[in-house]
N, C-alpha and C positions, 0 to 999 in steps of 0.2 A: 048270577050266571056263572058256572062253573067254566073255566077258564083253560081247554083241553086241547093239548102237543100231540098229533098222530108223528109219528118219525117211519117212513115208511117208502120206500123206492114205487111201489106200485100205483101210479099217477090215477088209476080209474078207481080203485079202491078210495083213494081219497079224497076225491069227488065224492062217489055214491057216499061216504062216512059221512063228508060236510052237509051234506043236504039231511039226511036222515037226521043229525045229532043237533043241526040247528031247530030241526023241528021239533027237538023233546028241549028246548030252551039251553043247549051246552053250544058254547064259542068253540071251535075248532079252526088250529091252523095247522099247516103241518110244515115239514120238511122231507127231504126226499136219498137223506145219508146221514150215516150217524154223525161225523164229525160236526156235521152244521146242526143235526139237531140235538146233540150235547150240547151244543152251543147254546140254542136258544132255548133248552130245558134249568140250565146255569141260570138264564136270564133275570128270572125272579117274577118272570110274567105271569107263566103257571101254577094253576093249581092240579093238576095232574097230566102224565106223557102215555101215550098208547104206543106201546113198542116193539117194532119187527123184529125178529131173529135174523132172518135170511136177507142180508142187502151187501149188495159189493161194495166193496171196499171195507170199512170196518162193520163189522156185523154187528147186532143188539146184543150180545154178550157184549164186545169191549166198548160199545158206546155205554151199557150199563154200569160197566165198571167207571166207564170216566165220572157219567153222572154221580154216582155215590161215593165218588172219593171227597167231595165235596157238599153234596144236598141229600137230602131224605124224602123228595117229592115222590110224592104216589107213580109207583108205576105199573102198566099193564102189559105184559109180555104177547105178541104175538107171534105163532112159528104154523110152518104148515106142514110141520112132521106128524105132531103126536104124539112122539116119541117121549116116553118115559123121563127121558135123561135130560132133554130139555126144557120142559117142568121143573124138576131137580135144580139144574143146573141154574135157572133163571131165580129159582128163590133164594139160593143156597147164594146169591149174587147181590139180592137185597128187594128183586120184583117182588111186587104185593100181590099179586093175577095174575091168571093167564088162559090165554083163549087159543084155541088152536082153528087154524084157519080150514076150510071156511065153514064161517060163523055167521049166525043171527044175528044183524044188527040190535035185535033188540035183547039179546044175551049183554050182547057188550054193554049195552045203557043199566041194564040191572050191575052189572059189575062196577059200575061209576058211579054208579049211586050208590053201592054197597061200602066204595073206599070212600065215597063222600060223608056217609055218614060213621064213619071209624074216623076220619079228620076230626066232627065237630066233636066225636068224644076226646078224642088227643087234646085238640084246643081250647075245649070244657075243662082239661086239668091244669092244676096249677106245674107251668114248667119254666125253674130256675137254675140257670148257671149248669145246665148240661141235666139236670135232673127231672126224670116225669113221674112227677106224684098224680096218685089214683085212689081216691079211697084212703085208706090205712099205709098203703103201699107206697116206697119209693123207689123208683128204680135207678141205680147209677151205671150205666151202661159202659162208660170209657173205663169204670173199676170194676163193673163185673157183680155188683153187688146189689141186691136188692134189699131192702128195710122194711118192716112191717109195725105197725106200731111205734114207732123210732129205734128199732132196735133191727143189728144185722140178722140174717139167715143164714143159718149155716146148713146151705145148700150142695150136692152134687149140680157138676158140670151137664148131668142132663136136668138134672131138676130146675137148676137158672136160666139155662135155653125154654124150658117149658114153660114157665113162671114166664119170664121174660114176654112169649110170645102170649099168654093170654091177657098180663098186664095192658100191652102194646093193643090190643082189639076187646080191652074191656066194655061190659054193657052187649057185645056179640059175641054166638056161637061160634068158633072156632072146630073147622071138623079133625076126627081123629085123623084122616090123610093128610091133612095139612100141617098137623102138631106133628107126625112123626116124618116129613119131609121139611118145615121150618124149623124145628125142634133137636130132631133127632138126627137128619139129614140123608134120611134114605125113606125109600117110599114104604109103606104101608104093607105085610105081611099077613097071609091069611093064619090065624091060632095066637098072631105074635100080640101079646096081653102087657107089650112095654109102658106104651102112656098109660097104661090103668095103672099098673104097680106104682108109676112116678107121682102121677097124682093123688092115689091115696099115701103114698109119703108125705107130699106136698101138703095135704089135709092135715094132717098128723101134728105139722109143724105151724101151717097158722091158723089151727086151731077154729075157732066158731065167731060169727057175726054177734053183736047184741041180741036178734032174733032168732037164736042157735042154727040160724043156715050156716055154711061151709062157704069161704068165698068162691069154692071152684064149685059150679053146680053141673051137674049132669044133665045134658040134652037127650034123650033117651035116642039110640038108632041113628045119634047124628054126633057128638062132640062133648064139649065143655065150655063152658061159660065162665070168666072171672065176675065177679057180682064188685063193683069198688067198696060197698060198705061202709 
């Protein structure tokens, strides 16, 4: 049973959540300001936190920021703007999702399923001493460097953010909105042909599977896929 932190000032919200979310089999507790539940997201209790924007006192930006100075738990941003920039702003901060209120509860349950299952691929890989091996792939993230075969990449600064983010959600689609706002760090332009140019570099450089696939494969109309290989 996946083990789920709402952090959320709106007391009726997290009610209707608890009852809904235990019924699709997810433990739900929450808190009701970020300081406390930074606190109880630090805990180690958690397997993933559902995250307000808008709450008094510290808001879900700097309680996000507290939690990631420290942990890397899954998290899912909730705000009731919509607004472009806090999207942005929430990935570019280390959020995995984001839902803009008001939502489907049962959007939200696909979304938790969706980081539940990028968990059991992270956890499926071998990860030692700060490094996540994937496939061929290793990535060393506090140096910035990624490995392919044992040997470094010599990557551009958007190429290793892009690498980076598909390593990180190998085995899944990653769409092209997401790669050029995780990646690239702005949203998604209409003509703008950035992650294509980046990833046919990135092909270029590692080259072909045993089975001459490419490890980046194309989702046609929707993204890229890293393949581990």
């Amino acid at each position: 049973m996946l083990q789920v932190l709402l952090i959320d000032d709106d007391i009726e919200l997290c009610q209707m959540m608890e009852e809904y979310l235990e019924a699709e089999d997810f433990a739900l507790e929450f808190a009701h300001d970020g300081q406390e539940g930074a606190r109880m997201a630090l805990s180690g209790k958690y397997d993933l936190v559902v995250l307000d924007v808008m709450m008094p006192g510290m808001n879900g930006f700097d309680t996000l920021r507290l939690i990631r100075n420290t942990s890397q738990i899954p998290v899912i941003m909730l705000t009731a703007k919509g607004d472009d920039i806090d999207r942005i702003v929430g990935l570019e901060l280390g959020a995995d999702d984001y839902l803009t209120k008001p939502f489907n509860p049962r959007e939200l349950v696909a979304r938790l399923h969706a980081i539940q299952r990028r968990v059991v691929v992270r956890d499926a890989a071998t990860q030692r001493d700060g490094v996540l091996r994937v496939g061929r792939a290793a990535l060393h993230a506090a140096e910035r460097i990624i490995e392919w075969n044992g040997q470094p990449l010599s990557l551009t600064t958007s190429e290793y953010a892009l690498l980076e983010v598909l390593i990180k959600h190998a085995g899944h689609v990653v769409t092209k909105a997401d790669l050029f706002v995780q990646a690239l760090g702005r949203p998604e332009t209409k003509y703008d042909r950035s992650i294509d140019v980046h990833v046919s570099n990135l092909r270029q450089k590692l080259g072909t599977l045993d089975d001459g696939r490419s490890p980046i494969q194309t989702v046609r109309n929707v993204g890229y896929q890293f393949i581990p290989g």
